[in-house]
Every structure is written in structure tokens, then in C-alpha cells.
KEBA-269241 format. One record per atom (N, C-alpha, C): residue in one letter; atom name; chain; residue number from 1; x, z, y negated. Coordinates in steps of 0.2 Angstrom, whole numbers. Example, Ala and Ser with C-alpha at 12.3 -4.5 7.8 and 13.67 -1.06 7.14 Angstrom:
<pts>
{pt a, N, A, 1, {66, 39, 28}}
{pt a, CA, A, 1, {62, 39, 22}}
{pt a, C, A, 1, {66, 39, 16}}
{pt s, N, A, 2, {64, 35, 11}}
{pt s, CA, A, 2, {68, 36, 5}}
{pt s, C, A, 2, {64, 39, 0}}
</pts>
This chain:
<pts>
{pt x, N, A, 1, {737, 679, -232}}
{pt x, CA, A, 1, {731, 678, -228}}
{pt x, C, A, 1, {731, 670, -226}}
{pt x, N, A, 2, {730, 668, -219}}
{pt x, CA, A, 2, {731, 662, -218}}
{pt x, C, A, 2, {724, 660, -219}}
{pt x, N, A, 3, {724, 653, -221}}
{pt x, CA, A, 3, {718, 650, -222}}
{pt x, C, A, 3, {715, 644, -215}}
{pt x, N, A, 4, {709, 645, -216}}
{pt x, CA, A, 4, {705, 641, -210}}
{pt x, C, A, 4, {708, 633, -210}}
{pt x, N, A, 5, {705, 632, -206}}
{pt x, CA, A, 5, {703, 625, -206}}
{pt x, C, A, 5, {698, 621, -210}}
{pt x, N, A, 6, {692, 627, -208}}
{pt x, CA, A, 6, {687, 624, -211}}
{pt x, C, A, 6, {685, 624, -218}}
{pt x, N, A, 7, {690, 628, -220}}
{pt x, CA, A, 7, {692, 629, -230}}
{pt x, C, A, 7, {692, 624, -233}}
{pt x, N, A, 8, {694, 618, -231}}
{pt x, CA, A, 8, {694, 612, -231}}
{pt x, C, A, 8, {689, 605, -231}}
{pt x, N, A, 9, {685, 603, -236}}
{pt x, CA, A, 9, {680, 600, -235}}
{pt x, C, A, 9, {685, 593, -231}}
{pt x, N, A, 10, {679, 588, -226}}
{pt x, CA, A, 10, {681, 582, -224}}
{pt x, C, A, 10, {684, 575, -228}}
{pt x, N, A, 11, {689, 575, -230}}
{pt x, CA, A, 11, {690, 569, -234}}
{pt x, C, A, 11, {694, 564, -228}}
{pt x, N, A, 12, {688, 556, -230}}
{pt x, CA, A, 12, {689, 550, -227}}
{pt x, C, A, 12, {687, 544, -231}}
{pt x, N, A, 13, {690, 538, -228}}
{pt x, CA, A, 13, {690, 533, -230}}
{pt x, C, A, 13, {681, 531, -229}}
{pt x, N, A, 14, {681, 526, -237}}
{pt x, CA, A, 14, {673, 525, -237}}
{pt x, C, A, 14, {673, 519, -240}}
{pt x, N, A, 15, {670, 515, -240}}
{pt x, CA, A, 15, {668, 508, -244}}
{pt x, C, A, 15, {663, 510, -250}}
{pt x, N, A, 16, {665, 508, -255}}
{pt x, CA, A, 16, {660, 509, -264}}
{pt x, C, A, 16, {659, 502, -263}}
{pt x, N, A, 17, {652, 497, -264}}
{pt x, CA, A, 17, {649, 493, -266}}
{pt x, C, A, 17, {645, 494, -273}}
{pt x, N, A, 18, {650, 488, -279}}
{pt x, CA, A, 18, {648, 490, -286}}
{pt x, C, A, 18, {641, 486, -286}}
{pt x, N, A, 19, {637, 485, -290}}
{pt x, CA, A, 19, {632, 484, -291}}
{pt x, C, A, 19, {632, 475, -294}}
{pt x, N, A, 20, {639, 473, -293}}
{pt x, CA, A, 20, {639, 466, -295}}
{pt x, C, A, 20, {641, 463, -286}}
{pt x, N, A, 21, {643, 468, -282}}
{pt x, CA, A, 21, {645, 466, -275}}
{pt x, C, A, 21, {651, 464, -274}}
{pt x, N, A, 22, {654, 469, -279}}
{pt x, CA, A, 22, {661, 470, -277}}
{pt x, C, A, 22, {663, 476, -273}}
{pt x, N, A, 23, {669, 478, -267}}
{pt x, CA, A, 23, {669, 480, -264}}
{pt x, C, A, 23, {677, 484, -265}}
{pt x, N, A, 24, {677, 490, -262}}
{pt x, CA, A, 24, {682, 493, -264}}
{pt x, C, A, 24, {683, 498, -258}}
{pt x, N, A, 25, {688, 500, -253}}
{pt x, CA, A, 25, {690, 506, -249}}
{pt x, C, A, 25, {693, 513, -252}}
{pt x, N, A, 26, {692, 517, -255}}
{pt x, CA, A, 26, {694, 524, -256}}
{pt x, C, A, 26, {692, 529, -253}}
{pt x, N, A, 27, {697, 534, -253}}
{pt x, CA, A, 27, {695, 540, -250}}
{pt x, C, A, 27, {689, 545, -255}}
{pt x, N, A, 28, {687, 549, -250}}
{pt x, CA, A, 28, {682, 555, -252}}
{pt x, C, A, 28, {679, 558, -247}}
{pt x, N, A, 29, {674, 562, -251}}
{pt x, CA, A, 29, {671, 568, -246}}
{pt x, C, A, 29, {664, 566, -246}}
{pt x, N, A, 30, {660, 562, -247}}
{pt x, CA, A, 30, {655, 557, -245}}
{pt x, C, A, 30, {655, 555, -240}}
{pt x, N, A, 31, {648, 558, -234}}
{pt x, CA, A, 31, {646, 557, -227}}
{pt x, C, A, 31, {651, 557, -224}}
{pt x, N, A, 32, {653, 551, -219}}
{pt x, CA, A, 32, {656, 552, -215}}
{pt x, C, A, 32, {661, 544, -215}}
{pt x, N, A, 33, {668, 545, -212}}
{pt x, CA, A, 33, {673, 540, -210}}
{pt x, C, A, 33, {669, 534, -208}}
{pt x, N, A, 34, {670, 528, -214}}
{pt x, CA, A, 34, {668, 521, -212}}
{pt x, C, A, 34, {663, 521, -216}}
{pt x, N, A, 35, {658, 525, -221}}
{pt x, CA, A, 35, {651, 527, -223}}
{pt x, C, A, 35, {650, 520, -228}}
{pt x, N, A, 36, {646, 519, -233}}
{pt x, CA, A, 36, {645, 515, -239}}
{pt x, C, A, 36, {641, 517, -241}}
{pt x, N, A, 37, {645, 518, -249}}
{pt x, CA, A, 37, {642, 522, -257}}
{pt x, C, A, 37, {639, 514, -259}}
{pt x, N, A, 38, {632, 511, -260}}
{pt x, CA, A, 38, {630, 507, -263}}
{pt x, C, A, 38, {630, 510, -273}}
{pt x, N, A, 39, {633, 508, -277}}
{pt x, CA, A, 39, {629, 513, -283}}
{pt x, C, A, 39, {627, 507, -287}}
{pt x, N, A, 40, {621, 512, -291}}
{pt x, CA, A, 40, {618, 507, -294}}
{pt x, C, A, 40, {620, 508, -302}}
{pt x, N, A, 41, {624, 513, -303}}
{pt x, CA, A, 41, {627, 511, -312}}
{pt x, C, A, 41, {634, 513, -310}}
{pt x, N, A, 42, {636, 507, -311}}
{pt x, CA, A, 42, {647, 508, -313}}
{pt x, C, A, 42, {649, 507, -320}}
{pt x, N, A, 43, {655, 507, -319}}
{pt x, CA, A, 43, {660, 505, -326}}
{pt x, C, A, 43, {658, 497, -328}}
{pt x, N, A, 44, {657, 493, -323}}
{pt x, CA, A, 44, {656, 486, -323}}
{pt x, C, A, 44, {649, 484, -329}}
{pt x, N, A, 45, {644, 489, -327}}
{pt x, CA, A, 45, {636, 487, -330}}
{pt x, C, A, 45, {634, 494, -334}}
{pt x, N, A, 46, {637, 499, -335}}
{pt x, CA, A, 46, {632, 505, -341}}
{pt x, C, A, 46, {637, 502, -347}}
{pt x, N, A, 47, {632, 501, -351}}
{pt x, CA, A, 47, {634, 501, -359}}
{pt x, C, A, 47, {639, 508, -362}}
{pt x, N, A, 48, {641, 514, -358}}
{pt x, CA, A, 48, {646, 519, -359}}
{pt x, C, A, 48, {653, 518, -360}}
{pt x, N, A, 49, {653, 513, -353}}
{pt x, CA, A, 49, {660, 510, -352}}
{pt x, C, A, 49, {661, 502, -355}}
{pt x, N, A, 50, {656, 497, -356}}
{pt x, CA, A, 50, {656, 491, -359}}
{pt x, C, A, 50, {655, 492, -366}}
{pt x, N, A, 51, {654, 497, -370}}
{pt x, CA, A, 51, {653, 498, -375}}
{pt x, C, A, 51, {646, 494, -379}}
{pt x, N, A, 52, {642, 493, -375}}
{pt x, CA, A, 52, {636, 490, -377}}
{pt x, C, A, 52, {632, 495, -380}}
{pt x, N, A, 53, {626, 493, -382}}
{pt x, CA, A, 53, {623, 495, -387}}
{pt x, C, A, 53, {616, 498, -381}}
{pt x, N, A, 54, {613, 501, -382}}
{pt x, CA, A, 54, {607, 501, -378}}
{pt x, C, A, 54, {601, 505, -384}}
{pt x, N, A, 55, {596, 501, -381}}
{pt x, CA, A, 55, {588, 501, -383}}
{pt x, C, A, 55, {586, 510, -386}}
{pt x, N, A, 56, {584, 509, -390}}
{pt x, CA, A, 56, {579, 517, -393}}
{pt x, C, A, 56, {574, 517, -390}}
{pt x, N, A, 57, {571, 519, -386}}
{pt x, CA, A, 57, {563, 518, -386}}
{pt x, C, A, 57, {560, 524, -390}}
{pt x, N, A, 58, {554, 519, -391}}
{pt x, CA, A, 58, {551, 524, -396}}
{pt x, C, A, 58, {544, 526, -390}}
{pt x, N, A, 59, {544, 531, -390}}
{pt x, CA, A, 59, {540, 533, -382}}
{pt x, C, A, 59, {532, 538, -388}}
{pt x, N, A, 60, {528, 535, -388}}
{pt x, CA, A, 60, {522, 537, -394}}
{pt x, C, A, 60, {523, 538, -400}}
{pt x, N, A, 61, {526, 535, -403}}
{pt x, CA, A, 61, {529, 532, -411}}
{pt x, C, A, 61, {532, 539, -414}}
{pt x, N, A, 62, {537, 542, -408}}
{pt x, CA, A, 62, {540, 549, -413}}
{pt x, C, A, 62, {544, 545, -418}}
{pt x, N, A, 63, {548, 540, -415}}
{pt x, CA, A, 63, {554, 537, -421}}
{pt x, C, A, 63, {552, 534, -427}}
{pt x, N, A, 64, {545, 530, -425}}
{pt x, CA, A, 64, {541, 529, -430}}
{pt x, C, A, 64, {538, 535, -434}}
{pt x, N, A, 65, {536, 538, -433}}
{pt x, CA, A, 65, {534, 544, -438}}
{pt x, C, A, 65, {539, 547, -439}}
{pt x, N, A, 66, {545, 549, -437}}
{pt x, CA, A, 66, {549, 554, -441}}
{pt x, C, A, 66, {553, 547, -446}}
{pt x, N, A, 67, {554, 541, -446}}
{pt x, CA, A, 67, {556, 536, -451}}
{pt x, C, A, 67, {551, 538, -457}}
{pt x, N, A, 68, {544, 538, -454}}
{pt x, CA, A, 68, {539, 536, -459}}
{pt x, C, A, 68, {542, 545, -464}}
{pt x, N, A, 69, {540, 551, -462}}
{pt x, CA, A, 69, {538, 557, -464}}
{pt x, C, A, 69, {546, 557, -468}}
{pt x, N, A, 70, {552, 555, -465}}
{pt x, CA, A, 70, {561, 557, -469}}
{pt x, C, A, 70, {563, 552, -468}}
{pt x, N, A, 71, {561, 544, -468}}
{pt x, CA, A, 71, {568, 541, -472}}
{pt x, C, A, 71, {569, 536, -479}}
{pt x, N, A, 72, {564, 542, -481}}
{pt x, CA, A, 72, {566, 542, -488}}
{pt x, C, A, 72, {570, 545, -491}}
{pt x, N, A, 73, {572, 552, -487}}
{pt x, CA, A, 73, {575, 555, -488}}
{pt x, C, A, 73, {583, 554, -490}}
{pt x, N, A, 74, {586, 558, -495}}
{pt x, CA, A, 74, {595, 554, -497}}
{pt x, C, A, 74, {597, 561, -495}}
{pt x, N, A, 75, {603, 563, -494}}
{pt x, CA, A, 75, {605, 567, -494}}
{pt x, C, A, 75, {613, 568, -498}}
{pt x, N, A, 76, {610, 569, -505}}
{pt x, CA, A, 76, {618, 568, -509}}
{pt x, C, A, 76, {619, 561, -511}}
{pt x, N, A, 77, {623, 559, -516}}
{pt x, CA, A, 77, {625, 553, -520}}
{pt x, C, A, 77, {630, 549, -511}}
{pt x, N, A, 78, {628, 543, -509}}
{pt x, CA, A, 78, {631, 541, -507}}
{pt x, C, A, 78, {638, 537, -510}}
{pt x, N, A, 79, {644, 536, -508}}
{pt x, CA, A, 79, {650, 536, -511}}
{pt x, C, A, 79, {653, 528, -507}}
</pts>
């Protein structure tokens, strides 16, 4: 069975602007030839890829209440 044309999504060059305003050409299937991907989290800045630390929030004291209710708790002789 020959296959279409159209089986084939559009892949073209596009400009990726990192969030520090660096700039980069790659291919893909985002909009259209010439287009720019702005993104607002890259490898440069999320703490996934920088290996940084990020913030708990405690959004209506669940972290605090469940501290207060279990961390007393031990579970077993620590070694």
C-alpha cells in the first residue's frame, strides 16, 4: 500500500528563544517555516536539569499539620 503525502506531518526550520535569550535553529513540526518557540522553562533555568532545590509550599498548613500529627513518628531502629 503506497503511502500519501499527507501521512507525513510538516517538519521545518524554526528558531527556539531560551528564556535567558539565547537563540537556536532546529528542525520540527511547530507552526510553520521561520516560526519562534519563545519558552518560558528550559534546561538553562528549571531546577530538574540544574539540579537545584525548589521551594515546599505549605498551601493551608497541610505540611505543617501532617509534621505536627507524624513526626514524631520512627519507623524502626535507625542504623
Amino acid at each position: 500500500m503506497a503511502r500519501k503525502e499527507t501521512d507525513h506531518p510538516d517538519y521545518h526550520f524554526i528558531k527556539v528563544v531560551m528564556t535567558d535569550g539565547t537563540e537556536y535553529m532546529t528542525r520540527s513540526t511547530y507552526g510553520k517555516e521561520g516560526d519562534v518557540l519563545n519558552l518560558d522553562i528550559d534546561p538553562s533555568t528549571h531546577p530538574a536539569w540544574t539540579g537545584g532545590t525548589q521551594q515546599l509550599l505549605d498551601r493551608g498548613g497541610r505540611v505543617s499539620r501532617f509534621n505536627s500529627r507524624f513526626g514524631n513518628l520512627s519507623f524502626g531502629a535507625k542504623k
